[in-house]
C-alpha positions as CSV (number, residue, x, y, z in Angstrom):
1,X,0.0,0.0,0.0
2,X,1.3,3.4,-0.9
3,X,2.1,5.6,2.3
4,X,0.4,8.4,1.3
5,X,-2.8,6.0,0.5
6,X,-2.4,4.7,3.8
7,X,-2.6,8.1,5.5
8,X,-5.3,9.0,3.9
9,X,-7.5,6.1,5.0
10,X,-6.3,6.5,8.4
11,X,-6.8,10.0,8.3
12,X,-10.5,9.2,7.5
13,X,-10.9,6.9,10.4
14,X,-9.9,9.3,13.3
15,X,-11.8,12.2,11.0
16,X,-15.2,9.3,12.0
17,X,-13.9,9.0,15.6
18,X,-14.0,12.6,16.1
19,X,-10.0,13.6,16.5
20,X,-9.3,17.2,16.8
21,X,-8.4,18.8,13.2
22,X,-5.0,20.0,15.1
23,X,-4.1,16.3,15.4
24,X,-5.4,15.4,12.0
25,X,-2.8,17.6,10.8
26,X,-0.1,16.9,12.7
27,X,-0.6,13.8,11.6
28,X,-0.9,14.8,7.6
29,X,2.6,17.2,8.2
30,X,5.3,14.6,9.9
31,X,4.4,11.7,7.6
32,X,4.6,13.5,4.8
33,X,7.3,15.1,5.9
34,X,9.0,11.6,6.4
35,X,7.8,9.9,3.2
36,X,9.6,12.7,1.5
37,X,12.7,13.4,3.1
38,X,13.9,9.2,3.3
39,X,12.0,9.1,-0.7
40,X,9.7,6.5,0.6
41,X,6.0,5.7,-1.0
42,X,5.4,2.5,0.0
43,X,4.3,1.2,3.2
44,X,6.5,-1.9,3.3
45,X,9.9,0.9,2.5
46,X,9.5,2.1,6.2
47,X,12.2,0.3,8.7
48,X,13.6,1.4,11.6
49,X,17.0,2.8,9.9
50,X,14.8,5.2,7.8
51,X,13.1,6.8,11.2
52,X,16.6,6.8,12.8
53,X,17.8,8.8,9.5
54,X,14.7,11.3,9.7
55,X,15.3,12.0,13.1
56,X,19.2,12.7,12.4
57,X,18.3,15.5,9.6
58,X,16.2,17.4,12.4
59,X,18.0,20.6,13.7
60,X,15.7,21.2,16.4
61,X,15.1,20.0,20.1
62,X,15.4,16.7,21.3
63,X,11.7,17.2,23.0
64,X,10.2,18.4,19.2
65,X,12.1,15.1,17.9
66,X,10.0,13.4,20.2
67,X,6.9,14.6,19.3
68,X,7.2,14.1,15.6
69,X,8.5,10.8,16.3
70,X,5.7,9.9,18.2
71,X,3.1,11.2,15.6
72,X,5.3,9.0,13.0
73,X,4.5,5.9,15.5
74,X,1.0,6.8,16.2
75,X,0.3,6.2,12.5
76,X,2.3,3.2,11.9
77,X,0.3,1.4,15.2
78,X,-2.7,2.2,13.3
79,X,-1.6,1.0,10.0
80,X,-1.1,-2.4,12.5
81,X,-4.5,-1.9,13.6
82,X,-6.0,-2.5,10.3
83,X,-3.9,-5.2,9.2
84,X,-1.4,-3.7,6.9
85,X,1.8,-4.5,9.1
86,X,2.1,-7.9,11.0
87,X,4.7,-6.3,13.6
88,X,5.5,-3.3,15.4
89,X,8.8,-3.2,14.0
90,X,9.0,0.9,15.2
91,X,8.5,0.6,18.7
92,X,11.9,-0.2,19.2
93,X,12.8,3.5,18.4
94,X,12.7,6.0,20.7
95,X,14.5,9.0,22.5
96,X,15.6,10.0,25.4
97,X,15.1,13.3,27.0
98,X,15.8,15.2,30.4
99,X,11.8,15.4,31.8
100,X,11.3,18.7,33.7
101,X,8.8,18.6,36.1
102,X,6.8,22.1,35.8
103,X,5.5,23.6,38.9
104,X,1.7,24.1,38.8
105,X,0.0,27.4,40.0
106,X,0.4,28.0,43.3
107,X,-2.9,28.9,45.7
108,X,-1.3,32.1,47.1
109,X,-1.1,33.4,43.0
110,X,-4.2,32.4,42.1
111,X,-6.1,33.8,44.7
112,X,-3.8,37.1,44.5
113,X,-4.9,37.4,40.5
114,X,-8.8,37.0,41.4
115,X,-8.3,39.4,44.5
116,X,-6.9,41.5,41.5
117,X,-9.5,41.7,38.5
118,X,-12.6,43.4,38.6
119,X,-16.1,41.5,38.3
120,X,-18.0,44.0,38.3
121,X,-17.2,43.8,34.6
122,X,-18.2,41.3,32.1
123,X,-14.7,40.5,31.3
124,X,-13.4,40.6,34.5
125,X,-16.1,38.3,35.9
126,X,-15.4,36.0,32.7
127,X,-11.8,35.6,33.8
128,X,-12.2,34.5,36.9
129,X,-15.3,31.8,36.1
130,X,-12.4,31.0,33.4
131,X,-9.5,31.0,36.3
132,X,-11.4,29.5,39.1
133,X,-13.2,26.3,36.8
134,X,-9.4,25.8,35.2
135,X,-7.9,25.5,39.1
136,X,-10.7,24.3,40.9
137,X,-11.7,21.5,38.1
138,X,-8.2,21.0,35.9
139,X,-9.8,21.6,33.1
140,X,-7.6,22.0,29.6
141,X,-8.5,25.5,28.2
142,X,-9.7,24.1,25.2
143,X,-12.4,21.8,27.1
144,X,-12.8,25.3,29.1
145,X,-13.6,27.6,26.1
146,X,-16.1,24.9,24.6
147,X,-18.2,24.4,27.7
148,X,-21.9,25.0,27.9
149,X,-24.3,25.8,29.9
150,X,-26.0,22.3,29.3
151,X,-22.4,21.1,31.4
152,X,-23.4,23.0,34.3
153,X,-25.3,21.4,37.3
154,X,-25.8,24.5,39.6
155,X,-27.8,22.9,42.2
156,X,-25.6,20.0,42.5
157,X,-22.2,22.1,41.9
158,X,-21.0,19.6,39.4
159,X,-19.8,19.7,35.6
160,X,-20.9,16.9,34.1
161,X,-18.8,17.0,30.7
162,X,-19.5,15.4,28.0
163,X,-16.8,13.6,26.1
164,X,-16.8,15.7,23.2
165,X,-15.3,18.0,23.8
166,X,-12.6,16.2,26.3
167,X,-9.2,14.7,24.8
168,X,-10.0,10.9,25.9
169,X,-13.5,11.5,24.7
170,X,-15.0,10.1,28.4
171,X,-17.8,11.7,29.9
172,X,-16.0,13.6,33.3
173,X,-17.8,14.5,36.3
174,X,-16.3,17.6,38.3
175,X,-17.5,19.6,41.5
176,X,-16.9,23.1,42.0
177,X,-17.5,25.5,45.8
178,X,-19.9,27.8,46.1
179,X,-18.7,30.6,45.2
180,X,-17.5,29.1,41.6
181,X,-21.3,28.4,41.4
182,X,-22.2,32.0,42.1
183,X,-20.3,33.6,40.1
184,X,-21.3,30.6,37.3
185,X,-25.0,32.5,38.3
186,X,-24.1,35.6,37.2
187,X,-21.8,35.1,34.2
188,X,-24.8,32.8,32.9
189,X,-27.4,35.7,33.3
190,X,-24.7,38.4,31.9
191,X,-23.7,35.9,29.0
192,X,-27.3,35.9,28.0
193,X,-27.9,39.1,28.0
194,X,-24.9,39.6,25.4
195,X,-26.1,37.2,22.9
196,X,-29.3,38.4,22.8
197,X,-27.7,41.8,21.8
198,X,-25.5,40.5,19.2
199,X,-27.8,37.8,17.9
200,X,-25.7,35.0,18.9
201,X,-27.4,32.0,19.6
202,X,-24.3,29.3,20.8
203,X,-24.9,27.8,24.6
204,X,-21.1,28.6,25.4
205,X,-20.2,29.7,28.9
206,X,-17.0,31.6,28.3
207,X,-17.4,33.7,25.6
208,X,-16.7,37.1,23.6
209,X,-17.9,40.7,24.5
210,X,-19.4,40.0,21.0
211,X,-21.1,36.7,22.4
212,X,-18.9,34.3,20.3
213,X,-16.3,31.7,21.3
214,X,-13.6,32.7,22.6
215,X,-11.4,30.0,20.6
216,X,-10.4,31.5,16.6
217,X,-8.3,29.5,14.6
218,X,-5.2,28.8,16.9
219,X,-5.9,32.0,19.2
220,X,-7.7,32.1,22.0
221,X,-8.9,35.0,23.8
222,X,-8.4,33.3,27.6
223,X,-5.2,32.8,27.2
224,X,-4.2,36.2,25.9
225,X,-5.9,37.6,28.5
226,X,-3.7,35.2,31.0
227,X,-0.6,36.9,29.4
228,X,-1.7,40.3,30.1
229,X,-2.4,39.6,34.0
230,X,1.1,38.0,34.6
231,X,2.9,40.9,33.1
232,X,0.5,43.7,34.6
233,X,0.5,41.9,38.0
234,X,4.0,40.2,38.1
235,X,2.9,37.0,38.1
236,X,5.6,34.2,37.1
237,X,3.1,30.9,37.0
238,X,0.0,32.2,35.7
239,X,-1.1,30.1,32.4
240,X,-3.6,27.8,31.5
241,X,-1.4,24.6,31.5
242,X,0.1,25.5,35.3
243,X,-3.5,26.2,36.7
244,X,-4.5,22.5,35.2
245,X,-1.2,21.4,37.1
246,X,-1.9,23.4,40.1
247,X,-5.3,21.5,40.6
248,X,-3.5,18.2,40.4
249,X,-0.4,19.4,42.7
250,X,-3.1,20.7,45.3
251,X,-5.2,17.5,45.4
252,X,-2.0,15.4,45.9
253,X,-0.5,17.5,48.6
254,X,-4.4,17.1,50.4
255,X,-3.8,13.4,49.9
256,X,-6.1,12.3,47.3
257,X,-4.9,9.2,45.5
258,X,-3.5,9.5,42.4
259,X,-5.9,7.3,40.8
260,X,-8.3,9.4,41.4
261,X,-6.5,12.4,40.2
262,X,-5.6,10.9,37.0
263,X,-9.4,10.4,36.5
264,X,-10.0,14.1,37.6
265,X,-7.7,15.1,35.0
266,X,-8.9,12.9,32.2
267,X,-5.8,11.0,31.7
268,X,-5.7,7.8,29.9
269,X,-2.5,6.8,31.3
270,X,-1.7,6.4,34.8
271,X,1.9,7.0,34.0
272,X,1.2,10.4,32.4
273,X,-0.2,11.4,35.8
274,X,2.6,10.0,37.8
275,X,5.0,12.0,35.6
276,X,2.5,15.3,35.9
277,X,2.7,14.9,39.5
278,X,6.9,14.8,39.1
279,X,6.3,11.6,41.2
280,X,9.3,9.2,41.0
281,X,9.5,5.9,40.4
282,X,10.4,5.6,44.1
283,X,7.9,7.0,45.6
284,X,5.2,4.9,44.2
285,X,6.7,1.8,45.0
286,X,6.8,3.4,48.6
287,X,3.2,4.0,48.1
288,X,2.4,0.7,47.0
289,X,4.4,-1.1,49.8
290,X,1.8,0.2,52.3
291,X,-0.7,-2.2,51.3
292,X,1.9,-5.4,51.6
């Protein structure tokens, strides 16, 4: 089978499965990409020697190697999936890089940045629903920015997301205080208020002065607005991906399991939590020993 056929077909598949059009093209770029730099078209031309060789005639970080290389190897396990390889011949290949642990929002900033930013208006009050449900619940800004009011259980103070518009795709149940939900009460009212000015008629909950999502192509407007505040403020740790973090770092130093914080936070993968978490090897075995 040609590569490019193969791709293609595959492409089609996770289009059916409802993969993100980011991925899809990630996907469509670095196999490409590899078919043309080794000169390969056929599926059966692929060995481990021409991945090795790709890799080599990358000039860029050993962390974007990775993430091509594991796009490559996504698509080759799903070529194996539908039959056209009888082995996994690529998994052999990988790379090896220094893993930084990032340091998740702290408490102290987050609640110094709300104490900060007016709610009296719209977009003030916007940015702190946006702040407090990314802290308080984990969630990724994208899952954030497509939320809707049909998510929002007010009188139980629960999310109840559906997996559309999650990575795994899972429905994901997530509480939220009191306060979240009152300010939930009033953004809700207000949010309504500015459709019905500007004809909108989407069921988003964080949205546009305009009453439009807040998510255009690859911008989105929470996450410029996140920028602003660290630099008006001083603010070192203030971003989407650190307030997700910060929600996980603060339910592990409260003692929740991290089972149930890797289902809090949607992973898949246990390990990906562990490694979230900066939790070594180690320490889970320590864990573990507990129950001997």
């Amino acid at each position: 089978m040609l590569i490019r056929t193969a791709l293609g077909k595959v492409i089609h598949q996770m289009k059916i499965m409802g993969y993100r059009e980011r991925t899809l093209n990630d996907y469509f770029l670095y196999v490409n990409q590899f078919a043309d730099k080794m000169d390969l078209i056929y599926l059966t031309d692929i060995s481990n020697e021409y991945i090795l060789n790709w890799l080599d005639t990358m000039n860029v970080s050993s962390q974007t190697k990775l993430t091509r290389l594991k796009c490559l190897k996504a698509f080759l396990s799903r070529c194996y999936d539908n039959g056209w390889y009888s082995i996994k011949f690529w998994s052999k290949v990988n790379i090896r890089i220094d893993n930084v642990v990032k340091i998740g929002a702290s408490e102290q900033d987050v609640n110094s940045l709300i104490a900060k930013i007016d709610i009296s208006d719209f977009i003030g009050l916007r940015d702190t629903v946006a702040i407090m449900l990314m802290y308080q619940c984990g969630l990724r800004i994208r899952t954030l920015s497509l939320l809707e009011e049909k998510h929002i259980d007010l009188n139980n103070l629960l999310l109840r997301i559906s997996g559309d518009i999650l990575k795994n795709r899972q429905e994901l149940i997530l509480p939220f205080d009191d306060y979240a939900a009152r300010l939930l009460r009033k953004l809700i009212n207000r949010n309504r208020e500015i459709r019905r000015e500007h004809r909108e008629s989407n069921g988003y909950v964080i949205i546009t002065s305009k009453g439009q999502c807040v998510i255009k192509g690859t911008n989105n407007a929470i996450q410029k607005r996140l920028t602003k505040y660290t630099k008006e403020f001083g603010l070192t740790n203030i971003n989407p991906h650190a307030l997700r973090r910060g929600f996980a770092v603060r339910l592990r130093k409260m003692g929740a399991d991290i089972v149930l914080i890797s289902k809090a936070l949607g992973h898949s993968d246990l390990a990906v939590t562990t490694k979230y978490l900066g939790v070594e090897k180690e320490e889970v075995a320590n864990e573990l020993r507990k129950y001997f």
